[in-house]
C-alpha positions as CSV (number, residue, x, y, z in Angstrom):
1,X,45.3,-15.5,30.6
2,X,43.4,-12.3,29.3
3,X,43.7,-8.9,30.6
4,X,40.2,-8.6,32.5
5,X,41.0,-11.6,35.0
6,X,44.8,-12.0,34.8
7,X,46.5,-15.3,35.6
8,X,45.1,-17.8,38.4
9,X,48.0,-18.6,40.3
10,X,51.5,-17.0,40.0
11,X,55.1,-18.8,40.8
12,X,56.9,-16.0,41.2
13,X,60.7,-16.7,40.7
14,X,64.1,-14.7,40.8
15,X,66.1,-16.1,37.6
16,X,69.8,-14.3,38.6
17,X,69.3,-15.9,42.4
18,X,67.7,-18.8,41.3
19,X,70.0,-19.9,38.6
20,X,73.0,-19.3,41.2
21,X,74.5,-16.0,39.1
22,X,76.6,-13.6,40.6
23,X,74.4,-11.1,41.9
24,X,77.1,-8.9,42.4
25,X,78.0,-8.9,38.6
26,X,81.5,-8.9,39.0
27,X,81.4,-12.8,37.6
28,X,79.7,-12.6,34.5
29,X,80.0,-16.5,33.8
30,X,76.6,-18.1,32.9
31,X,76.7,-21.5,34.6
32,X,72.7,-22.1,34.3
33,X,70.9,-20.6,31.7
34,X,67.1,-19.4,31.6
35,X,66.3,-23.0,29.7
36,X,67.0,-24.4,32.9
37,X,63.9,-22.9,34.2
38,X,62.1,-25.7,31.4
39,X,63.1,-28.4,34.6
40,X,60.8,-25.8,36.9
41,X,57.4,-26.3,34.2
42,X,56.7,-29.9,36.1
43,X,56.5,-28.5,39.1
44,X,55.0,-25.3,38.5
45,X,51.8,-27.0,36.9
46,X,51.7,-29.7,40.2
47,X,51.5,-26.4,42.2
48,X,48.4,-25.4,40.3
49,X,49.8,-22.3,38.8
50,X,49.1,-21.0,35.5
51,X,52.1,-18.3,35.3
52,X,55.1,-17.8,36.0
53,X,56.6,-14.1,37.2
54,X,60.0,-13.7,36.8
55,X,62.2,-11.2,38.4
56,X,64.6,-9.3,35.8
57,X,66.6,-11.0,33.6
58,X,67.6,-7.7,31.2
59,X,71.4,-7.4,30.8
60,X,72.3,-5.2,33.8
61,X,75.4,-4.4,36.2
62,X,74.4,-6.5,39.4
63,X,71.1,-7.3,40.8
64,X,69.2,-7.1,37.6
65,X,67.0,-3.8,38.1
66,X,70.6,-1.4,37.3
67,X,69.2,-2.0,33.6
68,X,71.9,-1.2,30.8
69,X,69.4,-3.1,27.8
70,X,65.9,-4.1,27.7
71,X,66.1,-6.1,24.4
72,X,69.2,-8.2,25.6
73,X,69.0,-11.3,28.1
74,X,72.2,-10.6,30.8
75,X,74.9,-12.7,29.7
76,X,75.2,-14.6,33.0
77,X,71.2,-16.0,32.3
78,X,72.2,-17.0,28.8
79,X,70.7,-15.6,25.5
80,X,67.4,-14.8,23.8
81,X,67.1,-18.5,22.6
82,X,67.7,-19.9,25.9
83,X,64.7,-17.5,27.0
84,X,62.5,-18.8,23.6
85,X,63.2,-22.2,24.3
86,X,61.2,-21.3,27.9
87,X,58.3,-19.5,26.4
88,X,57.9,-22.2,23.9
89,X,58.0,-25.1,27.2
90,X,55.5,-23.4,29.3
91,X,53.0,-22.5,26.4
92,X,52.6,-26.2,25.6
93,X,51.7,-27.0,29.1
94,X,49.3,-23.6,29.4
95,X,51.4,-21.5,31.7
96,X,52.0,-18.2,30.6
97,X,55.3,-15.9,31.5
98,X,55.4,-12.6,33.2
99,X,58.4,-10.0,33.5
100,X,59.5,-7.6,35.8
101,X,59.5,-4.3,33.3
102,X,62.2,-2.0,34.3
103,X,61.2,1.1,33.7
104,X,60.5,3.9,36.5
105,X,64.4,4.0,36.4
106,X,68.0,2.5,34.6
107,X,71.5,2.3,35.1
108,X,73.8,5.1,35.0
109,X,75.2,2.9,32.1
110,X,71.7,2.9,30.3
111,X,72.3,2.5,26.7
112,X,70.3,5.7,25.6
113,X,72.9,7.8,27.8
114,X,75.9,7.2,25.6
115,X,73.6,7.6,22.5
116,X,74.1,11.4,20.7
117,X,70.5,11.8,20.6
118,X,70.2,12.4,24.1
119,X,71.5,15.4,24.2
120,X,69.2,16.9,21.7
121,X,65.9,14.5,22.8
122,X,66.7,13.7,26.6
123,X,65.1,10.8,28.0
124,X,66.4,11.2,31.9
125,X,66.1,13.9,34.2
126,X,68.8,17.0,34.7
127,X,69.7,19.1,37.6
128,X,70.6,23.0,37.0
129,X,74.2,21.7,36.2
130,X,73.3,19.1,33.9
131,X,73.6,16.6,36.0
132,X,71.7,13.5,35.7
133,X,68.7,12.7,38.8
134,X,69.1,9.7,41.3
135,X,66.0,8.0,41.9
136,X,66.1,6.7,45.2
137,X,70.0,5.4,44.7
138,X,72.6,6.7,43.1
139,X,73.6,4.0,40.8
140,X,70.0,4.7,39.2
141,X,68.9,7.7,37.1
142,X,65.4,8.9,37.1
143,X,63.4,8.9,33.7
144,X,61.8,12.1,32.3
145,X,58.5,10.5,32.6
146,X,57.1,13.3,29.8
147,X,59.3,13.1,27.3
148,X,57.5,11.6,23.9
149,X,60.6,9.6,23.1
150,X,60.8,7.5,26.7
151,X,57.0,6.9,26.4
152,X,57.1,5.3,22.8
153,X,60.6,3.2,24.1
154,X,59.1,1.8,27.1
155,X,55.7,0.8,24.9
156,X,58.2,-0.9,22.2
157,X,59.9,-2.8,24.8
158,X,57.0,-3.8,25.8
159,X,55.2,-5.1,22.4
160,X,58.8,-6.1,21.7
161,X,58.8,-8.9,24.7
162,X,54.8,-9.5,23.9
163,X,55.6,-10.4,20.6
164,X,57.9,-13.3,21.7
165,X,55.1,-15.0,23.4
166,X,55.2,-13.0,27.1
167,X,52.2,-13.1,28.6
168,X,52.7,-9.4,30.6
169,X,54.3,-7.3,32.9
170,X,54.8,-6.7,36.8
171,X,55.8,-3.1,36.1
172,X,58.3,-2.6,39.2
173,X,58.5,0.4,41.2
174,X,55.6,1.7,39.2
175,X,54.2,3.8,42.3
176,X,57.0,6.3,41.5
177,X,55.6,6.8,38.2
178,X,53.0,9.5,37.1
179,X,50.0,7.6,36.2
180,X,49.6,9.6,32.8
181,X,52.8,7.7,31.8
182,X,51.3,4.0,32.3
183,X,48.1,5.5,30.9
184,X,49.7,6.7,27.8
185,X,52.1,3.5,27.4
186,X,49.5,0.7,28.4
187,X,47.1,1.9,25.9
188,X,49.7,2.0,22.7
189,X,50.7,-1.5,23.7
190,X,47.1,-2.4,24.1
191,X,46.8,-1.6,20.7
192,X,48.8,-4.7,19.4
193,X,48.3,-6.9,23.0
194,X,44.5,-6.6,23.7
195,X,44.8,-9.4,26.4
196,X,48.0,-8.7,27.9
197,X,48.5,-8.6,31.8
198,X,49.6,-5.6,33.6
199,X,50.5,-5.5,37.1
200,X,51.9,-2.3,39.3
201,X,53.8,-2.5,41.5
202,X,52.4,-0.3,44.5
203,X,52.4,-0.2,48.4
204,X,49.0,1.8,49.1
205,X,46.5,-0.3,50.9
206,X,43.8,1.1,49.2
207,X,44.5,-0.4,45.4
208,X,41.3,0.5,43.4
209,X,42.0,4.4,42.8
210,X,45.4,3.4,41.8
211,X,44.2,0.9,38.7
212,X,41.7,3.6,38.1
213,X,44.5,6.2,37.3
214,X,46.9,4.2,35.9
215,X,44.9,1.4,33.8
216,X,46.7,-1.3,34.9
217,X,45.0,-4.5,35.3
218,X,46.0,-5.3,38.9
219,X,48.3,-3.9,41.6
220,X,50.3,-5.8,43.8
221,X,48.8,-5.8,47.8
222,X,51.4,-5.7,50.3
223,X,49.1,-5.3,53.2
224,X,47.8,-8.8,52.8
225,X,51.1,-10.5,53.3
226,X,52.1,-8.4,56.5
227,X,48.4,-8.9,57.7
228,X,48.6,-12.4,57.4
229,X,52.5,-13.2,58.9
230,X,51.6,-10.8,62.0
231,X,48.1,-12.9,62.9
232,X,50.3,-16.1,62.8
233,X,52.9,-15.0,65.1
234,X,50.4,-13.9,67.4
235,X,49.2,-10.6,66.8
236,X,45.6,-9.3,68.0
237,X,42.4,-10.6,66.0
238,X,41.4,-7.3,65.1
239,X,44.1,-6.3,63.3
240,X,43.8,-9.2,60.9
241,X,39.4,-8.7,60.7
242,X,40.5,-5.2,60.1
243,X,43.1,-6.4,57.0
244,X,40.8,-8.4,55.1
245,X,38.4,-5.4,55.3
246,X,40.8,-3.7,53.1
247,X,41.3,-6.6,51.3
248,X,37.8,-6.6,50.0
249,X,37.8,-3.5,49.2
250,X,41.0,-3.2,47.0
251,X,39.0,-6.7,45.4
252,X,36.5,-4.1,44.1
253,X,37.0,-3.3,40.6
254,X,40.2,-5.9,39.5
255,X,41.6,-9.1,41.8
256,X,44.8,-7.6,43.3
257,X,47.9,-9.6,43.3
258,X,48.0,-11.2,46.8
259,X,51.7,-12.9,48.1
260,X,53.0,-14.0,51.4
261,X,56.9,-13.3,50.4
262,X,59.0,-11.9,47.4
263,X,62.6,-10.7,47.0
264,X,62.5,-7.9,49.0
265,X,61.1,-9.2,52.6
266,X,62.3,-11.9,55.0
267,X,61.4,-15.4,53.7
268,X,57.9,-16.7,54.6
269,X,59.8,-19.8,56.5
270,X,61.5,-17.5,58.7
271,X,58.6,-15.3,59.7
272,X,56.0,-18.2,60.8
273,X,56.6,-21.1,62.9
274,X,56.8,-24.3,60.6
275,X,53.6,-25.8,61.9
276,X,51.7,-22.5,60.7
277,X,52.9,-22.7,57.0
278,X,49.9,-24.6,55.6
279,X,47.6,-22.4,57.7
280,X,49.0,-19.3,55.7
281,X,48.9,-20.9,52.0
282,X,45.0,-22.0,53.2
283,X,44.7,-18.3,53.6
284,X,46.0,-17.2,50.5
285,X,44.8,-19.8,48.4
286,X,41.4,-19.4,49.7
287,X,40.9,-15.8,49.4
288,X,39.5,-13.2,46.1
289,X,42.8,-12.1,43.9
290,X,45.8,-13.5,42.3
291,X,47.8,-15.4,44.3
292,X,51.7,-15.7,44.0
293,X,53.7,-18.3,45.4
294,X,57.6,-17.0,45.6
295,X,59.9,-19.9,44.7
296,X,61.1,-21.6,48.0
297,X,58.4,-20.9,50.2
298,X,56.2,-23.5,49.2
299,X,59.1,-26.0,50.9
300,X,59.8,-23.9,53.4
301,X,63.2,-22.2,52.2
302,X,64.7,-20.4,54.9
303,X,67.5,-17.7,55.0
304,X,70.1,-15.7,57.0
305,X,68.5,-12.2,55.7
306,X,67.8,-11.2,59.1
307,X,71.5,-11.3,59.9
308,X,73.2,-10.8,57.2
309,X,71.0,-7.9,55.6
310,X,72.0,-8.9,52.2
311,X,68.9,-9.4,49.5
312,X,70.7,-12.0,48.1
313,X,69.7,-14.7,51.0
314,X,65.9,-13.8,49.9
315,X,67.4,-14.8,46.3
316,X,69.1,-18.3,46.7
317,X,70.0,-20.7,43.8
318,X,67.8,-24.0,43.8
319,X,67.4,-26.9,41.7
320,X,64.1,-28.7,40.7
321,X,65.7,-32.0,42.0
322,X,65.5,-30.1,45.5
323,X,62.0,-30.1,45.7
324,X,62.0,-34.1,46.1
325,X,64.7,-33.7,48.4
326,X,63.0,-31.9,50.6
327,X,62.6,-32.8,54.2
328,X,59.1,-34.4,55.4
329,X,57.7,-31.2,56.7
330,X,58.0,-30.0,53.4
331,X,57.2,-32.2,51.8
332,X,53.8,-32.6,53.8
333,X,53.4,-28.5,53.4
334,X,54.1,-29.3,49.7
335,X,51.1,-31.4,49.7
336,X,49.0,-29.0,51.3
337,X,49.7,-26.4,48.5
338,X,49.3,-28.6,45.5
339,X,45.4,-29.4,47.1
340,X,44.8,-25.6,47.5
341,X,46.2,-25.4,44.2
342,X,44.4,-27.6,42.3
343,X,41.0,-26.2,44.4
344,X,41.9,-22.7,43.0
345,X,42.1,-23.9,39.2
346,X,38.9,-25.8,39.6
347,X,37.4,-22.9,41.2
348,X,38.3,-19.9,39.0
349,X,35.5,-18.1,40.5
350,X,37.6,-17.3,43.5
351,X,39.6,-14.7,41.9
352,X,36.6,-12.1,41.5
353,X,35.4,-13.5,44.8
354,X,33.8,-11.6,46.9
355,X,34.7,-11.7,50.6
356,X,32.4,-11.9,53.4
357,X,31.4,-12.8,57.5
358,X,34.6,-12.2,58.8
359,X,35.2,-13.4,62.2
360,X,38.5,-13.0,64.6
361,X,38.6,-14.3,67.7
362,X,40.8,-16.6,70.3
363,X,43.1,-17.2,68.0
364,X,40.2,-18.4,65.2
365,X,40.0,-16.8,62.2
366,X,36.7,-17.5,59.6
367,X,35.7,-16.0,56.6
368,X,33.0,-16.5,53.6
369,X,33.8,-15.9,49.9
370,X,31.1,-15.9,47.7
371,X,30.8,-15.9,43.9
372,X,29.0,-17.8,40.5
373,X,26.6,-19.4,42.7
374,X,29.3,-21.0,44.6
375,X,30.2,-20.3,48.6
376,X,33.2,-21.1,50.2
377,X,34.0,-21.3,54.1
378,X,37.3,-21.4,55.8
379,X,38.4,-22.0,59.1
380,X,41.6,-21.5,60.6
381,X,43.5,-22.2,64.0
382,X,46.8,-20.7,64.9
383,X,46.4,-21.9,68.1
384,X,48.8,-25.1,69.1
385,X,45.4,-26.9,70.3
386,X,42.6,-28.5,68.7
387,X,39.3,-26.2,69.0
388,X,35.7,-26.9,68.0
389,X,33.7,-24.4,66.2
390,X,30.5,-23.9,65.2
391,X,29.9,-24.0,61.3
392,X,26.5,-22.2,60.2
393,X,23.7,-24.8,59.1
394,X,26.1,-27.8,59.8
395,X,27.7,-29.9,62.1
396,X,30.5,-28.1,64.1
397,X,33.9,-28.7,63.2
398,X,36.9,-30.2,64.6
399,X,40.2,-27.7,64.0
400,X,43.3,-29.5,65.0
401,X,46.1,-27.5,66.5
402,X,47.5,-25.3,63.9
403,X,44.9,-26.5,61.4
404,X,42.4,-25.6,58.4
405,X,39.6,-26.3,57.0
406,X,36.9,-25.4,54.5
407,X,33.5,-26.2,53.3
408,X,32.6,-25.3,49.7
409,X,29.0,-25.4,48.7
């Protein structure tokens, strides 16, 4: 996985949820380590997927981004061999590992602010009264994104990680960031990781002029994922013509990272009828970028998030065994994903794709992607009946209800 194309398909996991930690922090007891994750690898490379994105695992006070120490695994994930022993697992089956970097903010229990040199070479951000800045809450502090000494930390981390065997970063909340900060960083690390991945975490639709500023080898597209759950739960055909349009054009200079759920947002389970599910994977798997697949959606893990409001039913513990436990519908869906996987690795092409014909209409959706010679149509009903419809220079096609289909040529 190099830095000019980036991975092929991402699982995306959240270790402290996953593993079944207190998210809370007040229990501190490490009942399932990071090397549990080893029992994931199986299943990761059936999906297709060539990376795996974890959510922070840094020693913290709760959730895991109230960082306290970059360099230290939280005590209720286990320690730095546990993580090792991981690295070493997925390398010999060719899946690289990506973290969540930390960065734009830390703990009010950061390290650096009970260090002396702080006071003379301050990392985080004052007020008049010498107060330290909230970013956003107040059990985080704002980083002076300027200061020499913050820059040079941040890029150490970073090589620091690298040099274990990581493969790159999702660089969270990295919108709030001055771009001359990345810039600076990514090119010191750059320095010693040529190939490494970078991904920003951002929220603008239109992703090119933010990889320009900031360097970063791909940003992460929200508007694909809310695009895709409105069209299947009935929203108006134009609406989703007029999201892949800006698809295609944040797919101009680097693949973006494309998702259909993460930690933050109502699982994909409980946002689209079950019947729809594989119809939403064919999207993703079928379109230009990086696609991510967040752990639990691809056997259609639901949640309470809705009424409970709590982040920690988006991040529920799971065991590999579950997977073959899983009901039939799940099962079947799981089957559908692992084909669209395995299509994706045989067709790296698909990643610099380039999208094209777009069509919306009664409840049909098509599209073309295009790329190394290769052309690739798709068809897709979210309709609950079978429809015919015509395919260019070939037989028409049979759609049944709720169904998919492509042609690659």
């Amino acid at each position: 996985m190099g830095d000019r194309s980036g991975p092929a398909l991402v699982w995306h996991a959240f270790p402290l949820g996953l593993l079944g930690a207190d998210q809370s922090g007040r229990d501190r007891t490490c009942g399932r380590s990071l090397r549990e994750l080893i029992d994931w690898l199986p299943h990761v490379a059936a999906l297709g997927a060539d990376t795996v994105m974890l959510g922070p695992f840094f020693a913290s006070l709760s959730h895991g981004y109230d960082t306290v120490i970059h360099r230290a695994v939280d005590d209720r994930l286990g320690s730095l061999a546990d993580f090792d022993a991981l690295v070493e697992a997925a390398a010999t089956r060719g899946i690289g590992i990506v973290l969540d970097g930390v960065f734009a903010y830390a703990s009010r229990q950061f390290w650096r602010l009970t260090d002396p040199t702080e006071d003379d070479d301050p990392w985080f951000v004052r007020d008049d009264g010498g107060e330290l800045v909230a970013w956003r809450v107040d059990s985080l502090v704002t980083p002076d994104y300027g200061s020499t000494g913050y820059r040079s930390y941040v890029a150490e981390i970073m090589a620091w990680w690298l040099d274990r065997g990581i493969a790159g970063w999702r660089l969270d909340s990295s919108w709030s960031v001055p771009a001359p900060f990345w810039r600076t960083v990514l090119a010191r690390v750059r320095e010693s990781h040529p190939t490494a991945w970078f991904l920003g975490q951002v929220f603008d639709d239109d992703l090119p002029p933010v990889i320009n500023r900031t360097t970063m080898s791909s940003a992460t597209e929200y508007a694909l994922m809310h695009g895709v759950r409105e069209w299947l739960t009935g929203g108006p055909s134009d609406r989703i013509a007029a999201t892949l349009r800006v698809h295609q054009q944040n797919c101009g200079r680097t693949p973006p990272h494309t998702f259909l759920g993460n930690h933050d947002f109502a699982r994909l389970a409980d946002a689209i009828p079950a019947p729809l599910l594989p119809a939403a994977f064919c999207l993703l798997m079928t379109l230009p970028g990086i696609p991510g697949i967040y752990y639990g959606d691809e056997i259609a893990t639901t949640s309470n998030w809705s009424g409970s409001g709590s982040d920690t039913a988006l991040r529920p513990p799971l065991n590999a065994h579950e997977v073959r436990l899983a009901p039939d519908a799940a099962q079947d869906l799981l089957v559908s994903i692992r084909q669209l996987g395995a299509s994706r690795r045989e067709n790296p092409w698909l990643t610099s794709a380039v999208l094209t014909d777009v069509r919306a209409q009664h409840g049909v959706l098509t599209y073309v992607v295009t790329g190394d010679g290769h052309l690739l149509r798709t068809y897709l009903n979210r309709m609950a009946a079978p429809v015919t419809v015509d395919a260019d220079h070939a037989k028409p096609i049979e759609l049944p209800a709720n169904g998919w289909a492509t042609r690659l040529v």
